[in-house]
C-alpha positions as CSV (number, residue, x, y, z in Angstrom):
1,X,0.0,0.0,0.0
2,X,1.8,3.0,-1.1
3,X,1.1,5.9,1.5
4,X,0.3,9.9,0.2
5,X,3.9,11.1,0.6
6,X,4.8,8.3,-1.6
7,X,2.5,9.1,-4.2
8,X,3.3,12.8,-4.1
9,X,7.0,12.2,-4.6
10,X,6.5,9.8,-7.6
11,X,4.7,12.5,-9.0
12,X,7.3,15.0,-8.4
13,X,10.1,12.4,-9.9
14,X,7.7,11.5,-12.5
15,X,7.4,15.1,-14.1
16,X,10.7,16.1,-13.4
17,X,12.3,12.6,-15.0
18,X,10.3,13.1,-17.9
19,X,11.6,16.6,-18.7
20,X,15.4,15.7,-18.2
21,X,14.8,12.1,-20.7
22,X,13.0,14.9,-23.5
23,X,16.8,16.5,-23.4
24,X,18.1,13.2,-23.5
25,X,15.6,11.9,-26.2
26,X,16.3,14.6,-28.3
27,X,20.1,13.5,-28.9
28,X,18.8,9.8,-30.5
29,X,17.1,11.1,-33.5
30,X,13.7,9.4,-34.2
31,X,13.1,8.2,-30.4
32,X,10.7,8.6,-27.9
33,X,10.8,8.2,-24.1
34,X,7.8,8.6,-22.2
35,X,7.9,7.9,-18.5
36,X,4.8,5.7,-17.7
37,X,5.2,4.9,-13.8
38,X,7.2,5.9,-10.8
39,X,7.4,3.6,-7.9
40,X,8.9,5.2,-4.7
41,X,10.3,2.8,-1.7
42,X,8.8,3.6,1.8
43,X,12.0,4.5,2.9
44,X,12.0,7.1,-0.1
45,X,15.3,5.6,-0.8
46,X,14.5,4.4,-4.1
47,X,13.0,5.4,-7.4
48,X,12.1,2.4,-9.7
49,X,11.1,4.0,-13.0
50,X,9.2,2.2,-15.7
51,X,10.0,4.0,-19.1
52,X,8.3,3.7,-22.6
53,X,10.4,3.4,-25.9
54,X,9.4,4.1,-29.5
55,X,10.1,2.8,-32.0
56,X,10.6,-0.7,-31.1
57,X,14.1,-1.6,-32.5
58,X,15.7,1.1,-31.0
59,X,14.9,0.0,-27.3
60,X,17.9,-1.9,-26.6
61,X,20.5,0.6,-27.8
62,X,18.3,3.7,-25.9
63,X,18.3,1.5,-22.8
64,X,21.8,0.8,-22.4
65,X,22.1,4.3,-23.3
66,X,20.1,5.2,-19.8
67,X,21.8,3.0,-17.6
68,X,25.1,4.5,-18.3
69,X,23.7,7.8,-18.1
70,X,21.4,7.1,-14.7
71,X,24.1,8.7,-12.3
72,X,24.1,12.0,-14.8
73,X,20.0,11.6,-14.3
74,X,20.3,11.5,-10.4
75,X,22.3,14.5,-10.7
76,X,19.9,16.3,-12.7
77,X,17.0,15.0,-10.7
78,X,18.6,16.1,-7.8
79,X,19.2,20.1,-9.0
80,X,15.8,20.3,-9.2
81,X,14.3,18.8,-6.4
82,X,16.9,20.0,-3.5
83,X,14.0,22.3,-1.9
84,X,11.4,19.8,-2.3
85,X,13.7,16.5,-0.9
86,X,15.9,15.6,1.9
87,X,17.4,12.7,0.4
88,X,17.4,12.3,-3.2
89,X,16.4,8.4,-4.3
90,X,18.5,5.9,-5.9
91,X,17.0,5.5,-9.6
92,X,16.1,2.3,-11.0
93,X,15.3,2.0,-14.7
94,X,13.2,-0.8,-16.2
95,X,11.5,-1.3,-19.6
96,X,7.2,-0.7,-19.0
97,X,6.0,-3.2,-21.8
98,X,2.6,-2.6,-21.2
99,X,2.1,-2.2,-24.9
100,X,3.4,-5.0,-26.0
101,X,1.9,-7.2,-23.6
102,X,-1.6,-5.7,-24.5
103,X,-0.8,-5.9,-28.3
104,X,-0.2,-9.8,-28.0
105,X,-3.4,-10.4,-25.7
106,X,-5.3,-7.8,-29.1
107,X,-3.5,-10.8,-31.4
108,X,-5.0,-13.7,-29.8
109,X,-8.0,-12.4,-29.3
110,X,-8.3,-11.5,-32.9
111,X,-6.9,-14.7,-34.2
């Protein structure tokens, strides 16, 4: 059960994380990076963020790409959100495949 501060700071990393991965975005030509979900610890330790990639067959490469970069991200993150947090959390990057999962369920429905 996530409590109300928890919610508030996802929503805080959530906005902020998705204007520092439009810079990023904008330096792989052709990609999109949407931030879909922000789950915060209850120790507000740690971030795990659940990003969205398109086109498909550049999600691999982009990913890599924001694991080496996450300590330049928590930096970033950070600069923005020292008045608003103590402690800025540990980030956590994982792959939201919603889509695809919904797109294969659309398939067997349909065939």
């Amino acid at each position: 059960m996530e409590t109300t501060r928890q919610h508030k700071i996802a929503r805080l990393i959530q906005k902020d994380m998705s204007d520092i991965l439009l810079r990023f975005a904008r330096t792989i030509p052709g990609t999109l990076i949407s931030v879909s979900e922000v789950r915060v610890s209850p120790d507000l330790g740690i971030a795990h963020i659940y990003l969205s990639i398109f086109p498909q067959d550049k999600v691999t490469s982009t990913m890599e790409s924001i694991q080496e970069n996450s300590h330049k991200f928590r930096g970033e993150l950070g600069s923005l959100e020292r008045h608003q947090l103590r402690i800025i959390p540990e980030i956590i990057f994982h792959l939201d495949d919603t889509i695809d999962r919904l797109e294969h369920i659309d398939e067997l429905l349909n065939g």
